[in-house]
C-alpha positions as CSV (number, residue, x, y, z in Angstrom):
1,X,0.0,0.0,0.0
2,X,1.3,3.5,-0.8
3,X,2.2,5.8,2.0
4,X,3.2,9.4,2.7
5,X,6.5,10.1,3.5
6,X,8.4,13.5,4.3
7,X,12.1,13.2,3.9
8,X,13.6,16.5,5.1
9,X,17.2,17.8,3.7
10,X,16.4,15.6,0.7
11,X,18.3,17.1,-2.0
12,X,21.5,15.5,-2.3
13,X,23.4,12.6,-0.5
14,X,21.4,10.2,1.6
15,X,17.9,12.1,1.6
16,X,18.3,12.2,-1.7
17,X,19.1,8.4,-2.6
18,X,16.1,7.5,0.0
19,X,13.5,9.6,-1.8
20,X,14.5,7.6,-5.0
21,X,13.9,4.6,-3.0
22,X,11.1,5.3,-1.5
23,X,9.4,6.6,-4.9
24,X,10.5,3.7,-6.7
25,X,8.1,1.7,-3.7
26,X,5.3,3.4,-5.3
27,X,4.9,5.6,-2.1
28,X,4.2,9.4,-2.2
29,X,7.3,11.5,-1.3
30,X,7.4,14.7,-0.1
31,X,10.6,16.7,-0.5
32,X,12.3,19.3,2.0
33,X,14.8,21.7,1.1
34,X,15.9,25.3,1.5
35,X,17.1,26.1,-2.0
36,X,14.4,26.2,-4.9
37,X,16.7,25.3,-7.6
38,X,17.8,22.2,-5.8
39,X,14.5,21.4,-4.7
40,X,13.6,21.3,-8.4
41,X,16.1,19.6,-9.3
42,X,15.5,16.7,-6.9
43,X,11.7,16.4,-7.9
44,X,13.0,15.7,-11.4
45,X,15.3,13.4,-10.3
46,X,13.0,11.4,-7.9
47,X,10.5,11.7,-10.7
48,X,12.3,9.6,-12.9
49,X,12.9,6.8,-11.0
50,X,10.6,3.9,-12.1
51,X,7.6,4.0,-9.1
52,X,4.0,6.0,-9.1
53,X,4.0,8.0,-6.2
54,X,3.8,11.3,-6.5
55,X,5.9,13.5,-5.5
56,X,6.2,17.4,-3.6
57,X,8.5,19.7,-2.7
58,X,9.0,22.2,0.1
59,X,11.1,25.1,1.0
60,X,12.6,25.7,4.5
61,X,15.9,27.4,5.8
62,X,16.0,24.8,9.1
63,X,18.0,27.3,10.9
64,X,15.0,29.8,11.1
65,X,12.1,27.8,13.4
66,X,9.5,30.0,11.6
67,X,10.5,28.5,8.3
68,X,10.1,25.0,10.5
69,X,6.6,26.4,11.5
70,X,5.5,27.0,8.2
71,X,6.5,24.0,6.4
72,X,4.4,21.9,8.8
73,X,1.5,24.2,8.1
74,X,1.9,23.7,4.3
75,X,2.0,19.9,5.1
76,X,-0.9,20.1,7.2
77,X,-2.7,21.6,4.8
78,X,-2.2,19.6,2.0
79,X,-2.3,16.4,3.5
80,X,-4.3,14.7,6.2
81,X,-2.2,12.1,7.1
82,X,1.5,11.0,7.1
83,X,2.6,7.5,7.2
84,X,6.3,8.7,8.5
85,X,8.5,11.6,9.4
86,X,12.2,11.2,8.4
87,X,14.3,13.7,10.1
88,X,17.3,13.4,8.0
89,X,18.3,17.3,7.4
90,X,21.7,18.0,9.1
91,X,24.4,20.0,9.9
92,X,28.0,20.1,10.9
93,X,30.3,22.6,9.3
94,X,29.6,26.0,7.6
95,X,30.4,29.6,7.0
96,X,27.8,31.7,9.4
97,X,27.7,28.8,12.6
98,X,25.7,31.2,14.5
99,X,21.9,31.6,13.7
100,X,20.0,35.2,13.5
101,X,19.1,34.0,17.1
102,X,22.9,33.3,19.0
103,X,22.0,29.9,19.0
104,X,24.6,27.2,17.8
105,X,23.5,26.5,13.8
106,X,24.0,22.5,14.8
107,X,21.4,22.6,17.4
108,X,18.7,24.2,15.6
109,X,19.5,22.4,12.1
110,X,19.9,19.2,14.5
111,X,17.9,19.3,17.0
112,X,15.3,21.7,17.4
113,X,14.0,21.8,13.4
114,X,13.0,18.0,14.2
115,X,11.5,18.5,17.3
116,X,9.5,21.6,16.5
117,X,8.8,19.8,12.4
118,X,7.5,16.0,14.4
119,X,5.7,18.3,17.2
120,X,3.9,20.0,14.7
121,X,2.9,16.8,12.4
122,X,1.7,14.6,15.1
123,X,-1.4,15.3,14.4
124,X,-1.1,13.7,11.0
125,X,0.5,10.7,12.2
126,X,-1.5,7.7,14.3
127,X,-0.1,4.3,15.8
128,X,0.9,2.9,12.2
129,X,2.8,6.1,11.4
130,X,6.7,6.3,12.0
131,X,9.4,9.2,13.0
132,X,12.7,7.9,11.7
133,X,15.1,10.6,13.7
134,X,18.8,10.3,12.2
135,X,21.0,9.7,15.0
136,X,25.3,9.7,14.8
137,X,27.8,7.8,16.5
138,X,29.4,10.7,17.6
139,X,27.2,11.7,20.6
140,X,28.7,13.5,23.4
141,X,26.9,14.9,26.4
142,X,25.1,17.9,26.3
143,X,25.7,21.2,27.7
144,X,22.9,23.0,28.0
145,X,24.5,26.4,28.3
146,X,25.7,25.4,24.7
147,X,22.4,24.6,23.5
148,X,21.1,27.8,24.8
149,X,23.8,29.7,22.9
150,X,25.6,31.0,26.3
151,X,28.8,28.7,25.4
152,X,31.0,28.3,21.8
153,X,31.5,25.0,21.2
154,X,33.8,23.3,17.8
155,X,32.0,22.3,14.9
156,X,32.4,18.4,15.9
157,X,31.5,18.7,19.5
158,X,28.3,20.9,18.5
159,X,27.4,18.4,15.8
160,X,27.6,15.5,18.4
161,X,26.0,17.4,21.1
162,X,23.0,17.7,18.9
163,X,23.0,14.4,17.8
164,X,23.0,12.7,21.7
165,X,20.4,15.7,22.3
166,X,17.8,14.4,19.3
167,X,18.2,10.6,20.5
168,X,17.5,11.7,24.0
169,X,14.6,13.4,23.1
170,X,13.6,10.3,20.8
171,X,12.9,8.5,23.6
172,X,11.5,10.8,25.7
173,X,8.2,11.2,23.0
174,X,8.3,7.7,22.5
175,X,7.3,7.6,26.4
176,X,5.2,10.4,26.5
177,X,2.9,8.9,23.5
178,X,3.1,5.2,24.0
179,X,1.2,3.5,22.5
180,X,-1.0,6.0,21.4
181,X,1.0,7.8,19.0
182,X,3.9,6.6,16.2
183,X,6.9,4.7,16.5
184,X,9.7,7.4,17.0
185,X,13.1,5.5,16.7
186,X,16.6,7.1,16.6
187,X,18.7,5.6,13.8
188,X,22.4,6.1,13.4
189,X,22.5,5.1,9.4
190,X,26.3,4.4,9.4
191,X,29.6,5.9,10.1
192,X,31.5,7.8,7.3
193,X,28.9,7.8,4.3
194,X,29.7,9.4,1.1
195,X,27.7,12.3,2.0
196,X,28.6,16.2,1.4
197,X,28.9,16.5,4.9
198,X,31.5,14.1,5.7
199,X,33.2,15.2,2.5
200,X,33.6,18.3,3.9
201,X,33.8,17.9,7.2
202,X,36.9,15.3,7.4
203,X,37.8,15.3,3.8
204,X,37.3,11.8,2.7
205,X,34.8,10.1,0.1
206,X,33.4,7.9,2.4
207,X,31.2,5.0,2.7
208,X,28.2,3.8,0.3
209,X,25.7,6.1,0.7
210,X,23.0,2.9,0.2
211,X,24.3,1.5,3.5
212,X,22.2,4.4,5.4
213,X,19.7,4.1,2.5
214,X,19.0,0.3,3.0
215,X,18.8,0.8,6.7
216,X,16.5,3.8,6.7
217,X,13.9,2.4,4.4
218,X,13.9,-0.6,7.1
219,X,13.4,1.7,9.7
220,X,10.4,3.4,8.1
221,X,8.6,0.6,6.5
222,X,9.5,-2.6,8.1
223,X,8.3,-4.9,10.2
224,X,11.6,-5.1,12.3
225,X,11.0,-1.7,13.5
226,X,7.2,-1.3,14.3
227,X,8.0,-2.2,17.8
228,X,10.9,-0.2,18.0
229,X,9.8,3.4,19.6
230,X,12.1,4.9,22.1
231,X,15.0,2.8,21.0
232,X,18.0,3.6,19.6
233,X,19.7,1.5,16.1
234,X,23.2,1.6,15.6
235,X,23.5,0.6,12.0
236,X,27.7,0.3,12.4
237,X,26.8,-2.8,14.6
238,X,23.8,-3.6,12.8
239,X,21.6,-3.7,15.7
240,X,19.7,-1.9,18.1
241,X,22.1,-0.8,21.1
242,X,22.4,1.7,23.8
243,X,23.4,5.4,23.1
244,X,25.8,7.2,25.0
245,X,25.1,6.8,29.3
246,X,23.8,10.3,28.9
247,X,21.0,9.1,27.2
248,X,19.5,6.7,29.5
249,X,19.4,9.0,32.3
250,X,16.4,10.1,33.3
251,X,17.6,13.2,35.3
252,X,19.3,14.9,32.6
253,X,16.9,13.5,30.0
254,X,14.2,15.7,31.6
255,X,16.6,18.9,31.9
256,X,17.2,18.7,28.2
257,X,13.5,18.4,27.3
258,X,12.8,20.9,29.7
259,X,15.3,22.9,28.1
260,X,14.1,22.5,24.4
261,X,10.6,22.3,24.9
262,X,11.0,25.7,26.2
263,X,13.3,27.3,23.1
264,X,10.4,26.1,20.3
265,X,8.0,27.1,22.2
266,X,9.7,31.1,22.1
């Protein structure tokens, strides 16, 4: 059966490649971008892989939470429901690192774009809906005087912050809805993937970009995961694992939620 599937930062590299998948499964694809011209682009691409879905496209500068705000408005309106979320838009190194707000561009491209973006579209989504939320191996605990822009961090230890902070908060909704609401799983898709952020972030080609591919399209459609919420998949080991200590404790699991909940809701 054909879903609906939003793939944010799908214009290149693995968003991209799982759009093409995704289409080619018949399902309707819904792509995220901030440029037009790339957005385009991808639609043409997508479009031309053998499937029947249709596809659309829409505009967001993740760094801005009113463009966030506004996409999942557009969404709302134009569809009523939404078989999965994949929150695969990123960032870890570029020009302008600080947002029009102080904050840290890697925790509002990383973190709080998803959380405001799956907040938002909950209402589209039921039990049989899915929030695929793209995790990292490099996670590193959070300071949350970081995340509120108080305290500079490097590119890499922003970039992991963000990425422990998103599976933290994974598995904080997946408690709060139970049952009642969708599977939200935290996927790292693999280490090193031939991505344009790891080609310019450590300067090497890196892995097959289908690896991630392969394991996100499991992750939103299959079987293996619809019992899954609030866990966390480690696709270097192939299996679902533990994230960082940080993660699985509850004290500073609420702190952080406490403390994001609060910057979306500004």
């Amino acid at each position: 059966m054909s879903k609906t599937i939003l793939v944010t930062g799908s214009t290149d590299g693995i968003g991209l490649e799982l759009a093409k998948g995704l289409h080619a499964q018949g399902h309707t694809v819904l792509l995220h971008g901030r440029n037009a011209q790339k957005l385009a682009a991808a639609r043409k691409t997508v479009m031309a892989t053998t499937g029947g879905g249709d596809v659309d496209t829409y505009q967001a500068d993740f760094s801005r939470l009113g463009d966030v705000a506004k996409l999942a408005d557009e969404v709302t309106a134009k569809h009523s429901k939404l078989d999965a979320l994949i929150n695969n838009a990123g960032i870890l190194r570029t020009a302008n690192e600080v947002t029009e707000d102080g904050l840290d561009i890697r925790f509002v491209v990383n973190l709080l774009a998803p959380v405001l973006l799956t907040k938002r579209l909950l209402p589209l989504m039921d039990a049989s809906s899915r929030v695929v939320n793209l995790s990292s191996a490099a996670q590193a605990p959070v300071s949350l005087e970081a995340l509120a822009g108080k305290v500079r961090l490097s590119a890499m230890d922003a970039y992991a912050q963000s990425k422990l902070a998103l599976t933290m908060w994974s598995r904080h909704l997946a408690g709060q809805l139970g049952t009642n609401g969708p599977v939200i799983v935290a996927v790292n898709p693999g280490s090193l993937l031939a991505s344009k952020m790891v080609k310019e972030g450590f300067g090497v080609a890196g892995n097959d970009l289908s690896i991630g591919v392969d394991i996100l399209l499991r992750a939103a459609l299959s079987d293996a995961f619809a019992s899954a919420s609030g866990k966390y998949f480690d696709n270097d080991s192939g299996r679902f694992s533990n994230p960082h200590p940080d993660g699985l404790d509850e004290r500073k699991n609420e702190e952080l939620v406490k403390a994001v909940e609060g910057m979306i809701a500004g």
